[in-house]
C-alpha positions in Angstrom: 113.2 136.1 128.4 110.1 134.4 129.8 107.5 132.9 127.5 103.6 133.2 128.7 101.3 131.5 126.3 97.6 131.7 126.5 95.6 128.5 125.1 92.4 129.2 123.9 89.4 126.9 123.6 90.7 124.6 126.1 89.5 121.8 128.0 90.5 119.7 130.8 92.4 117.0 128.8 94.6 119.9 127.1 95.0 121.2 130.4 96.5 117.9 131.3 98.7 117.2 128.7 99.9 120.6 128.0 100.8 121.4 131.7 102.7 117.5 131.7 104.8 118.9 128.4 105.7 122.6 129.9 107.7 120.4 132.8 110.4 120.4 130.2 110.1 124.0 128.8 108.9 126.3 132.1 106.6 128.6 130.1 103.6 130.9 132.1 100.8 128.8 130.7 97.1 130.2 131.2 94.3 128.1 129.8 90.7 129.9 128.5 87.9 128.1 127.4 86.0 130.4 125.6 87.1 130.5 122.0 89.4 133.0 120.7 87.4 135.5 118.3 87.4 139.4 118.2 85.4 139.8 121.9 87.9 137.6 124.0 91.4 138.4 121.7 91.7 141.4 125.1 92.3 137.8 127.1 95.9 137.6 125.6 97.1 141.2 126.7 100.4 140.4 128.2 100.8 137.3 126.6 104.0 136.5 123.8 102.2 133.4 122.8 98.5 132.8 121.8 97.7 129.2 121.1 94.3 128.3 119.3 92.5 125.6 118.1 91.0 124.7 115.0 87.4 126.7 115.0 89.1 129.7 116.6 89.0 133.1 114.5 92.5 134.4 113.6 91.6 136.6 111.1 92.6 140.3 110.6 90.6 142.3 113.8 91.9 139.3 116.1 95.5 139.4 115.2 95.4 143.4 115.6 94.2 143.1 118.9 96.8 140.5 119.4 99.5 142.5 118.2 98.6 145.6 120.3 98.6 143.3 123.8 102.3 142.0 122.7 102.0 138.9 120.8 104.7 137.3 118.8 103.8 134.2 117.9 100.5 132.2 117.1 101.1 128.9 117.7 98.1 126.6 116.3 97.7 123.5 118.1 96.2 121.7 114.4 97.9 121.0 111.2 95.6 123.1 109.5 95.8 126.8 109.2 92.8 128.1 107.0 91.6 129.8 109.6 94.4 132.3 109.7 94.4 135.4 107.8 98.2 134.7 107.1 98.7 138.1 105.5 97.4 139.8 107.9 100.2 138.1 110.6 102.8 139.1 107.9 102.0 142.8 108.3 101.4 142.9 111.9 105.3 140.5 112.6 103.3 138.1 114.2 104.7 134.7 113.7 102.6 131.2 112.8 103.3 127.8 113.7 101.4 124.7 113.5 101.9 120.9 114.4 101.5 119.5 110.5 101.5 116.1 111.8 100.8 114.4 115.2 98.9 110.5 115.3 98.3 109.9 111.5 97.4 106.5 112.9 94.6 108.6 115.4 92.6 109.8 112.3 93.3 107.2 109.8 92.4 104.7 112.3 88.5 106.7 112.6 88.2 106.7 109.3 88.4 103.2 109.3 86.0 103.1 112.0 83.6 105.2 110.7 83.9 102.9 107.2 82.9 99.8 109.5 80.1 101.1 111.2 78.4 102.5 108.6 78.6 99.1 106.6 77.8 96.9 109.4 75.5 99.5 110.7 77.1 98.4 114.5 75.7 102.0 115.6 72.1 100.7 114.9 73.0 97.2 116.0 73.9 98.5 119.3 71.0 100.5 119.6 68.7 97.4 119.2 70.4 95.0 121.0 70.5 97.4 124.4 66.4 97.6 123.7 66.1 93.5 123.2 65.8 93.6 119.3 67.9 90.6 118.7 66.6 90.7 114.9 68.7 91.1 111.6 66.0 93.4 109.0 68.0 96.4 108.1 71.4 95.6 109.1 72.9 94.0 105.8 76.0 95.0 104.8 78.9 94.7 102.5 82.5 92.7 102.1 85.2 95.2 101.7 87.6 92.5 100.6 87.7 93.6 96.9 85.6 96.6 97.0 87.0 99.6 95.3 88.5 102.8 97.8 89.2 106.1 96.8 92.0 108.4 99.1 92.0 112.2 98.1 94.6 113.6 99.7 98.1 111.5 100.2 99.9 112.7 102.7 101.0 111.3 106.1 97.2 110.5 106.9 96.2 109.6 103.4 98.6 107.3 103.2 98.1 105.1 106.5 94.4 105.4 105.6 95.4 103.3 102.8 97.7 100.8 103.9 95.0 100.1 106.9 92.6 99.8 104.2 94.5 97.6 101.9 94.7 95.1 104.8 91.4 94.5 104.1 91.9 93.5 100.9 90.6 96.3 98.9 91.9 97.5 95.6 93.1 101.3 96.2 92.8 104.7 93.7 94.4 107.8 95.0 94.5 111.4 93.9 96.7 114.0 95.1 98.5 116.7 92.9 101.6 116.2 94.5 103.6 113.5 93.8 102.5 110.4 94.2 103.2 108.2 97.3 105.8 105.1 96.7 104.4 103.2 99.8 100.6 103.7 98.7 102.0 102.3 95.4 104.0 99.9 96.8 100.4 98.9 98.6 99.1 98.6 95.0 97.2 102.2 94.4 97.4 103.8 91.3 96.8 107.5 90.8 94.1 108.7 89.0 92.8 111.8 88.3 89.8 113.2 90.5 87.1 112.5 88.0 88.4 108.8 87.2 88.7 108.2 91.1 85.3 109.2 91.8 83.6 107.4 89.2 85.2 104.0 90.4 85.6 104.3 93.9 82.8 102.2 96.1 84.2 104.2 99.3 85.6 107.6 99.0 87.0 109.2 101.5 88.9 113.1 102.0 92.3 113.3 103.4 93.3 117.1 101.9 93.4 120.2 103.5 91.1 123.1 102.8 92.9 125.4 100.4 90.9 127.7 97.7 91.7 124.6 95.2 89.8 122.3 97.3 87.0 124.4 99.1 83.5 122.4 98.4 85.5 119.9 96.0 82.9 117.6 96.2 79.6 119.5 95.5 76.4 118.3 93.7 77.8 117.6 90.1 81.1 115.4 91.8 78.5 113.3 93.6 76.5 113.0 90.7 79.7 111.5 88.9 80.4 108.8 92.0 78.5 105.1 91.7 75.2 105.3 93.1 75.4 104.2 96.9 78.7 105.2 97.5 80.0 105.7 101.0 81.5 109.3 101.5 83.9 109.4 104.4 85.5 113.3 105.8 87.9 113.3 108.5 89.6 115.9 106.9 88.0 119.7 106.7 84.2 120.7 106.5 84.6 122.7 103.7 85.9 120.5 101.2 82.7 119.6 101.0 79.0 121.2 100.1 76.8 120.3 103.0 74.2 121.4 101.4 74.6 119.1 98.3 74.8 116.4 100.7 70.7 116.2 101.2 69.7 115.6 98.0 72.2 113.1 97.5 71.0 110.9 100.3 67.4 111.2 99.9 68.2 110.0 96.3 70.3 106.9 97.1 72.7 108.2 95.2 74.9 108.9 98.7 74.3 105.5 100.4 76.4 106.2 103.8 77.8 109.0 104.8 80.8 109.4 108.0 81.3 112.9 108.9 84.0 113.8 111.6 83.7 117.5 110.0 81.4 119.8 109.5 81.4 123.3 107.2 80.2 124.9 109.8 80.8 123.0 112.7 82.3 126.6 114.7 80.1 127.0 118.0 78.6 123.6 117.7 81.5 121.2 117.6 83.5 120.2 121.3 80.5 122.1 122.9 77.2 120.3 124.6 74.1 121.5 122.3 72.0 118.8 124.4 69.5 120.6 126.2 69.0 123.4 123.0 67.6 122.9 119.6 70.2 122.4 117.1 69.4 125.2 114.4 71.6 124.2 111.9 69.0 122.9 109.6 71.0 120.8 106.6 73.5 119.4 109.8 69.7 118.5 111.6 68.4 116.8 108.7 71.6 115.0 108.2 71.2 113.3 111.4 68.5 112.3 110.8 69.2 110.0 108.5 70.3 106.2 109.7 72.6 106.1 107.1 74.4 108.9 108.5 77.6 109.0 111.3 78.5 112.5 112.3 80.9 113.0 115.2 81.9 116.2 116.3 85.4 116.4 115.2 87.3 114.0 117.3 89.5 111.5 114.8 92.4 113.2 116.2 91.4 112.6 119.8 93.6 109.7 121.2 96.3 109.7 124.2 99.1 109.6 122.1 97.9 112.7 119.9 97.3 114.9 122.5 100.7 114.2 123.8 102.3 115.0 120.6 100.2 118.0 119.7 101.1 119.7 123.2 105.1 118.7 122.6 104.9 119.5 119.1 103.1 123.1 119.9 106.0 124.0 122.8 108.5 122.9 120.7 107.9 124.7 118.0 107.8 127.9 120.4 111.1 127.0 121.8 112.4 126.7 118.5 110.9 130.3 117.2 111.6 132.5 120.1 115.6 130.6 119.5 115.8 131.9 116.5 115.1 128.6 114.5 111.7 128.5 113.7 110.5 125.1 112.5 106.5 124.2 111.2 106.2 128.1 110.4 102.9 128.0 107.5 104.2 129.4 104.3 103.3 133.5 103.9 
């Protein structure tokens, strides 16, 4: 039968690269770029196929609406699925499928980026530099050769993270409750558990998806149990940690850099242009306003050859489901 799917929250690059991918499969593709929530769920009447993105609301209301225009299948263009009330698609028969992995190198590689520039400061170099402040005050930083790293969270990302990261020459601590990786250990990590890690660990950085187990896993008592100035890196999901915590920490010294690609409650602020309006988040305001801080607006997945894969990945997996062989279906 013919497949139309309706991709939410779009912009012009997934236009692109999802229109290149559906030369192969033919689907009725319409693209919306208002979010999907409980006012604009009506858009997908008609429609076998809704595809979201990561700050889209899937919860129970949505997927009723959904269900009552004729959808089948939600096909989430992210690894992560917290935003789905999954129960809620059980009971109405609507399907779920999700890319669970696309560039690991794309966010693994930012994380990296984000550790440089906060310890070279390069964001404040640059700054200086374009206004003729050749001078050095302020910018010192830090060898990573033999500096102590942290990974929560060892899968596919995780573990690229590391083996970038060990090319630097730093000594490696991981913690994961699954098993442990053999090519993380091969790289020379050893697995410790969370309290050990952070109480080591000179750079920590989150690599775990948001599950109950790990909502706010770092809050104020596990900063409190890191070294004081310790870099804390996310480029995994806002909510594993306590923004709120985050403050205090900083104006302490006990946080002493910060790199955010994720925010708790980055919905309605992240991907959109907030430039002409005052930001009234006021703990993700006061964050910014701190040099030690890097926040950017959910974009470590954002490379050619991600997009690419996340559109083939996402059709694929539709192909697959409406075959009868569903593949990348999250677990009810």
């Amino acid at each position: 039968m013919p497949i139309s799917m309706i991709v939410f929250s779009s912009r012009q690059y997934d236009r692109d690269v999802f229109t290149e991918a559906n030369a192969t499969f033919g689907y009725t593709l319409q693209f919306q770029e208002s979010q999907l929530d409980a006012q604009t769920a009506v858009l997908a009447h008609g429609c076998n196929v809704v595809c979201p993105f990561v700050n889209d609301v899937v919860d129970e209301a949505v997927l009723g609406t959904l269900r009552d225009g004729g959808t089948q299948l939600v096909a989430l263009r992210s690894a992560g699925f917290n935003h789905v009330d999954l129960d809620a698609a059980k009971r109405f028969g609507i399907g779920v499928v999700r890319v669970p992995a696309y560039s690991p190198y794309a966010v693994a590689e930012h994380a990296a980026g984000l550790i440089l520039t906060l310890n070279r400061k390069l964001h404040r170099a640059y700054a200086r530099t374009r206004d003729g402040d050749f001078s050095l005050n302020g910018l010192l930083g830090f060898d990573l050769h033999g500096k102590t790293l942290g990974i929560i969270g060892t899968g596919v990302i995780g573990r690229v993270f590391g083996k970038i990261m060990a090319g630097f020459g730093m000594t490696l601590l991981a913690h994961d409750p699954g098993p442990p990786a053999s090519d993380l250990i091969e790289a020379g990590a050893r697995y410790l558990p969370l309290e050990a890690l952070l109480a080591q660990s000179d750079i920590v950085s989150l690599h775990c998806p948001l599950l109950p187990s790990t909502y706010h896993l770092i809050d104020a008592a596990a900063l409190a149990q890191m070294k004081r100035g310790v870099m804390l890196i996310n480029t995994g999901r806002g909510g594993l940690i306590d923004s709120s915590a985050l403050v205090d920490a900083l104006k302490s010294g006990q946080l002493g850099h910060l790199g955010l690609d994720v925010y708790e409650e980055e919905g309605g602020l992240f991907f959109e242009d907030h430039s002409n309006h005052l930001l009234q988040d006021d703990v993700l305001a006061r964050l910014l306003s701190f040099p030690n801080v890097i926040v950017t607006s959910h974009q470590a997945f954002f490379t050619r050859e991600a997009l690419s894969e996340i559109a083939n990945t996402t059709l694929g997996n539709v192909k697959a489901w409406f075959d009868g062989s569903p593949r990348n279906q999250t677990h009810f």
